[in-house]
Backbone as CSV, one residue per row, in Angstrom:
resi,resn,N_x,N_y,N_z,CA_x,CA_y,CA_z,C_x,C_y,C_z
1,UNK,0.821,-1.193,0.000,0.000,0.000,0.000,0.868,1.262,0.000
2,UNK,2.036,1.529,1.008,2.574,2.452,0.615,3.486,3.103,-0.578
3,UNK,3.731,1.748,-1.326,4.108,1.377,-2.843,3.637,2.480,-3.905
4,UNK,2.174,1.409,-3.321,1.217,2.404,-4.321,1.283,4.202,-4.351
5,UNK,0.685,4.510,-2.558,1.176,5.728,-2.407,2.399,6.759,-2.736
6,UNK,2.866,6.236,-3.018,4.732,6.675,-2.989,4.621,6.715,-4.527
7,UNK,4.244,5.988,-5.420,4.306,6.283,-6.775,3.500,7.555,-6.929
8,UNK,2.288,7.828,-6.832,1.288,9.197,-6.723,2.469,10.507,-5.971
9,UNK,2.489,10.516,-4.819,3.441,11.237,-3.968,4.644,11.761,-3.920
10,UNK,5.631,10.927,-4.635,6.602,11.220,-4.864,7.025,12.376,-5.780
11,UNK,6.401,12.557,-6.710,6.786,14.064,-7.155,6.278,15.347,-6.436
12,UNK,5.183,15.218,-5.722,5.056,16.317,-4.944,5.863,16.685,-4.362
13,UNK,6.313,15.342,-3.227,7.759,15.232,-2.311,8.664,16.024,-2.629
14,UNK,9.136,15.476,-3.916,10.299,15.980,-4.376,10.486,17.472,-4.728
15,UNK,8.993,17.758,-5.440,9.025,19.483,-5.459,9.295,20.108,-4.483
16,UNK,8.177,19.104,-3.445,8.856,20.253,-2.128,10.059,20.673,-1.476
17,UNK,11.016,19.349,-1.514,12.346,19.883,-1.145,13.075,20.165,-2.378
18,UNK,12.671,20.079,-3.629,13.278,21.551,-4.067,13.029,23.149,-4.048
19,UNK,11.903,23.039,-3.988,11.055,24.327,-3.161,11.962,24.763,-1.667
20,UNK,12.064,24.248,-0.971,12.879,24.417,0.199,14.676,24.556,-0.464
21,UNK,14.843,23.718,-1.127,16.200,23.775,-1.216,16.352,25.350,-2.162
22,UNK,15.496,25.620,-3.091,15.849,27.174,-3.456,15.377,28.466,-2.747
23,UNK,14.484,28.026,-1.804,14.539,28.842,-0.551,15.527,29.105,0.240
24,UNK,16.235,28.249,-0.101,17.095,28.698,1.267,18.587,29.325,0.970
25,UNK,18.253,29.215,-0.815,20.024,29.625,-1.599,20.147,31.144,-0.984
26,UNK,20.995,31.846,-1.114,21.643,33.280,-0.774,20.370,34.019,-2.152
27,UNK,19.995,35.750,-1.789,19.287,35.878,-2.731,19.808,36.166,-4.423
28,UNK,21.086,36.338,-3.746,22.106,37.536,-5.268,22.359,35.768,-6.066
29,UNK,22.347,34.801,-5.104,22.841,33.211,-6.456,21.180,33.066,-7.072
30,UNK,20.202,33.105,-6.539,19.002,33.599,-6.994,18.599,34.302,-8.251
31,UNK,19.093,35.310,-7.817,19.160,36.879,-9.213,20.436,36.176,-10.259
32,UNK,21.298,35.839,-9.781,22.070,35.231,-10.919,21.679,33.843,-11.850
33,UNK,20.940,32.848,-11.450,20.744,32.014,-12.277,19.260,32.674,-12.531
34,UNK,18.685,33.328,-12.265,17.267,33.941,-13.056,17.473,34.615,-13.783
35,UNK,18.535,35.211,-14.262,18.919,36.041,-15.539,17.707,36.788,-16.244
36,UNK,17.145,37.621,-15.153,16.523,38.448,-15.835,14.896,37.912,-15.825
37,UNK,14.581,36.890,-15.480,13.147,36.485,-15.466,12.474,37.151,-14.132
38,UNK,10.860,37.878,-14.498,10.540,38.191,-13.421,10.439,37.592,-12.249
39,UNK,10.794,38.538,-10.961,10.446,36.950,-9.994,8.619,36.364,-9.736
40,UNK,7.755,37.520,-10.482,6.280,36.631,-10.445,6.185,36.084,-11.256
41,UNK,6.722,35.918,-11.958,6.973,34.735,-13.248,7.500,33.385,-12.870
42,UNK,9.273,33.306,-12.169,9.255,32.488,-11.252,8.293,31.583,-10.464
43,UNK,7.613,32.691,-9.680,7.080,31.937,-8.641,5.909,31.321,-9.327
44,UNK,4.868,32.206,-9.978,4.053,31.969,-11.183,4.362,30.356,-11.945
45,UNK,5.700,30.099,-12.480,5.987,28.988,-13.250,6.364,27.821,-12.413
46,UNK,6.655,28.156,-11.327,7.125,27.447,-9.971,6.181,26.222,-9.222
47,UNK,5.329,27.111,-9.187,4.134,26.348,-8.268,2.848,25.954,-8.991
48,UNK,2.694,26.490,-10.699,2.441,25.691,-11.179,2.712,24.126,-11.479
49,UNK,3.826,23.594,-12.126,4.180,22.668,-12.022,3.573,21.736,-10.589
50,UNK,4.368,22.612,-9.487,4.124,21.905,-7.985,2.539,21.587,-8.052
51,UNK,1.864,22.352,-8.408,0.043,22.341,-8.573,-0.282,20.631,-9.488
52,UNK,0.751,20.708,-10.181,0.496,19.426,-11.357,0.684,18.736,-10.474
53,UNK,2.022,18.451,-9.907,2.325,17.241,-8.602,1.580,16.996,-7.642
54,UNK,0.642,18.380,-7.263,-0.071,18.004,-6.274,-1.560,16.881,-6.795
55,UNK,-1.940,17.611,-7.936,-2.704,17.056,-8.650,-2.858,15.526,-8.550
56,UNK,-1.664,15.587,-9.472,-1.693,13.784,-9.556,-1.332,13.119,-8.522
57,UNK,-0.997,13.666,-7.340,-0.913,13.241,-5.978,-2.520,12.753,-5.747
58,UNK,-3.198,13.621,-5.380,-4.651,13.862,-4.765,-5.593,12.769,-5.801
59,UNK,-5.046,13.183,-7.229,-6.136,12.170,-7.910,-6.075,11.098,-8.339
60,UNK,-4.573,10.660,-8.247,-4.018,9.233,-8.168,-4.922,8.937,-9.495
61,UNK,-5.552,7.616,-9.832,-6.665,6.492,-9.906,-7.904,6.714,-9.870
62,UNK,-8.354,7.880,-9.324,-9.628,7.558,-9.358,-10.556,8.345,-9.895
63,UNK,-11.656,7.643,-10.069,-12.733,7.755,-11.099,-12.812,9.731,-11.206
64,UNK,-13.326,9.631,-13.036,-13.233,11.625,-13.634,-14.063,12.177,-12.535
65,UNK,-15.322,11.740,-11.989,-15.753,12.367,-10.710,-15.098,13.218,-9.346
66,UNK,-14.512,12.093,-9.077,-13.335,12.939,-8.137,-12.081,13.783,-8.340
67,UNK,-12.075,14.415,-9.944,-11.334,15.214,-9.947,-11.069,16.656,-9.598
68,UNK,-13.114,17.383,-9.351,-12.614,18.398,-8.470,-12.538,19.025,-7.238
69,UNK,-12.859,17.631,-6.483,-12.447,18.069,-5.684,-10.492,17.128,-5.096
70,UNK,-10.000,16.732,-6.036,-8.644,16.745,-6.324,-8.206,18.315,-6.487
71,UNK,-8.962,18.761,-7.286,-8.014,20.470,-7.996,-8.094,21.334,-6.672
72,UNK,-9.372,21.433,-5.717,-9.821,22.321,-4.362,-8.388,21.747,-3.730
73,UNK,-8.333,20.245,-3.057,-7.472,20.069,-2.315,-6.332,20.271,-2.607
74,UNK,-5.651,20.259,-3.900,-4.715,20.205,-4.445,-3.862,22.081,-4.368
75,UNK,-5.300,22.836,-4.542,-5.318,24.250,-5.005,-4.753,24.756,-3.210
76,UNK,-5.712,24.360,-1.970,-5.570,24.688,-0.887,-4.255,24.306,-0.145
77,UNK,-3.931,22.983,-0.472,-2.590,22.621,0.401,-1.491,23.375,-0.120
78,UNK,-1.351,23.688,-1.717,-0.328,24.258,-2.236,0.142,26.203,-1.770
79,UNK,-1.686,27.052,-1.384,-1.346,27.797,-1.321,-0.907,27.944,0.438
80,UNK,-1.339,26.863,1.235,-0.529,26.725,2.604,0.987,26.675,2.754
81,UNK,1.076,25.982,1.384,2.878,25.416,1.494,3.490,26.849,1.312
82,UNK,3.021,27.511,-0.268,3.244,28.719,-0.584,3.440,29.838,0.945
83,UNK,2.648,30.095,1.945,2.248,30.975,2.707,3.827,30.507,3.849
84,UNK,3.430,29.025,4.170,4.644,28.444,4.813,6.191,28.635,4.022
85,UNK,6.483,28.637,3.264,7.478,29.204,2.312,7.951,30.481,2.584
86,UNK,7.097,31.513,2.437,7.224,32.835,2.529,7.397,32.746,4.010
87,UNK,7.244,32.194,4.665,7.463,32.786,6.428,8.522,31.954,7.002
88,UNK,9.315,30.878,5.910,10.538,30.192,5.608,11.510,31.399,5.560
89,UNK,11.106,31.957,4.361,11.855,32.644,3.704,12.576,34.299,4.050
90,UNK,11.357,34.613,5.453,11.782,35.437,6.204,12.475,35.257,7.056
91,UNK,13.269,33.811,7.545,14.254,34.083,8.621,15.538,33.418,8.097
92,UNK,15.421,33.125,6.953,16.642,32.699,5.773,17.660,34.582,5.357
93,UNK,18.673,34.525,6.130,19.232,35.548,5.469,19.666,36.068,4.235
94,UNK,19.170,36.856,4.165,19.539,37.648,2.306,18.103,37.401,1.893
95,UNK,17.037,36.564,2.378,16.040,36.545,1.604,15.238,37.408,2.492
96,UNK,14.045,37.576,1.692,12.815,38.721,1.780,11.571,37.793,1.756
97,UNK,10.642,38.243,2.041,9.212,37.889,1.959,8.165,38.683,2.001
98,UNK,7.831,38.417,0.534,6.404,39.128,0.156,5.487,38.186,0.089
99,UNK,4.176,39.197,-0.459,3.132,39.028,-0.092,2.651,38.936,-1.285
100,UNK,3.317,39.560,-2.780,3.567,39.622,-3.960,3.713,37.746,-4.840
101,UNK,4.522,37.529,-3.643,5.054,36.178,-3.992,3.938,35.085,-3.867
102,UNK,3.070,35.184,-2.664,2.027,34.375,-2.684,1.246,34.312,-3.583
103,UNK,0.955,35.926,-4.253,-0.252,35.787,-5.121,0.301,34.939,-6.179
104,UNK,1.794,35.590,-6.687,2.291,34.372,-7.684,1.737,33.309,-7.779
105,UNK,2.366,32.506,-6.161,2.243,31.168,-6.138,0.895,30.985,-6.317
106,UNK,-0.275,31.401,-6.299,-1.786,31.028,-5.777,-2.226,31.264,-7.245
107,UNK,-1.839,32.018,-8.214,-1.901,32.311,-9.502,-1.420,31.152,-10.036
108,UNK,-0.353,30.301,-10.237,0.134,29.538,-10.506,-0.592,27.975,-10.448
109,UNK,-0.733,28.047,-8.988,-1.562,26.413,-8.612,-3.013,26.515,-9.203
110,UNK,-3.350,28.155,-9.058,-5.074,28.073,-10.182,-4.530,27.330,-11.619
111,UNK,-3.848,27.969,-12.405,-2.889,27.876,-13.657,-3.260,26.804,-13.648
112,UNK,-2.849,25.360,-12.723,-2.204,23.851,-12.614,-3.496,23.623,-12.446
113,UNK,-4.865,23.870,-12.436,-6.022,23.128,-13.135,-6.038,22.975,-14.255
114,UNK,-5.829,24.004,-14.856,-5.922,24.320,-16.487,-5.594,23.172,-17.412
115,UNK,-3.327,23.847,-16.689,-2.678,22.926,-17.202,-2.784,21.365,-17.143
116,UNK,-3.406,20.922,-15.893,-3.240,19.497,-15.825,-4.621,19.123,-16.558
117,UNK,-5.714,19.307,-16.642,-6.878,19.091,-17.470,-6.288,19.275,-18.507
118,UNK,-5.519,20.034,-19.435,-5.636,20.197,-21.152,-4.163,19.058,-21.112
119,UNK,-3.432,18.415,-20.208,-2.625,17.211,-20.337,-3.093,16.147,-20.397
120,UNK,-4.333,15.949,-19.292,-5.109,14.658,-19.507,-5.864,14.320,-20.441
121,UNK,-5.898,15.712,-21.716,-6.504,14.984,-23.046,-5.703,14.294,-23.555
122,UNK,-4.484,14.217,-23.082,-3.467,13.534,-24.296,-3.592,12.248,-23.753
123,UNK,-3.840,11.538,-24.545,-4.864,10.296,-24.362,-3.352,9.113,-23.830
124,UNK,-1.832,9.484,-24.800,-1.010,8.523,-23.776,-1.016,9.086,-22.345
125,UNK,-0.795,10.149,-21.592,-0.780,10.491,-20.537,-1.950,9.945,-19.217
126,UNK,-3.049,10.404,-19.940,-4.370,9.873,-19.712,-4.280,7.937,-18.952
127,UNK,-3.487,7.454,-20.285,-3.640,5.683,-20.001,-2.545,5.978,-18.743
128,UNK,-1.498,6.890,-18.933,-0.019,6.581,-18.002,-0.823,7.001,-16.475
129,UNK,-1.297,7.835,-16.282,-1.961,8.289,-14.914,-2.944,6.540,-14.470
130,UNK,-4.008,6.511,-15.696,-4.802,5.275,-15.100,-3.536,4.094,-14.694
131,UNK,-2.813,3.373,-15.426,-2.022,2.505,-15.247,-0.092,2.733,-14.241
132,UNK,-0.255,4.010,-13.548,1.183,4.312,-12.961,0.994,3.467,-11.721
């Protein structure tokens, strides 16, 4: 059983401690590998993705019915992590925390309905979710 779980889960996991692990870089190595990309764009492109992971976390297997309230749970835990992040990110030196940044992130995990619905038309993806 936790097999099973751990296949669904595991990319969330993993976002998250990369989420943490670029939280916690210095901010100027930050500004240097972003070369110029906004940072609500960042965070925006960031936690989308994470929104996908959460996704296919929450909806694993099961039946098109339970997918929205997969996207609610999926939408709510992400903008907690987001909020928890930012109050990470205020006692990490060199970093800052806005309030700017959340909306990003909360912009983003809306985004990761979109995106993950117009993926599950693609009918191999579709079989790979039923059969992972």
């Amino acid at each position: 059983m936790a097999i099973y779980r751990l296949k669904y889960f595991a990319p969330a996991i993993l976002y998250v401690l990369l989420i943490l692990a670029l939280s916690s870089l210095d901010q100027t190595t930050v500004g240097t590998y972003s070369q110029g990309i906004g940072d609500f764009y960042l965070h925006f492109t960031e936690y989308n993705l994470f929104g996908i992971a959460l996704i296919w976390a929450f909806y694993r297997d099961k039946p098109h019915s339970e997918l929205k309230p997969s996207y609610r749970l999926a939408v709510s835990v992400g903008a907690l992590f987001a909020i928890a992040d930012e109050l990470y990110q205020a006692f990490v030196p060199t970093r800052y925390s806005t309030l700017e940044d959340v909306v990003a992130d909360v912009f983003g995990l809306i985004l990761s309905i979109i995106t993950f619905s117009l993926l599950m038309r693609i009918p191999v993806l579709e079989q790979f979710r039923k059969n992972a």
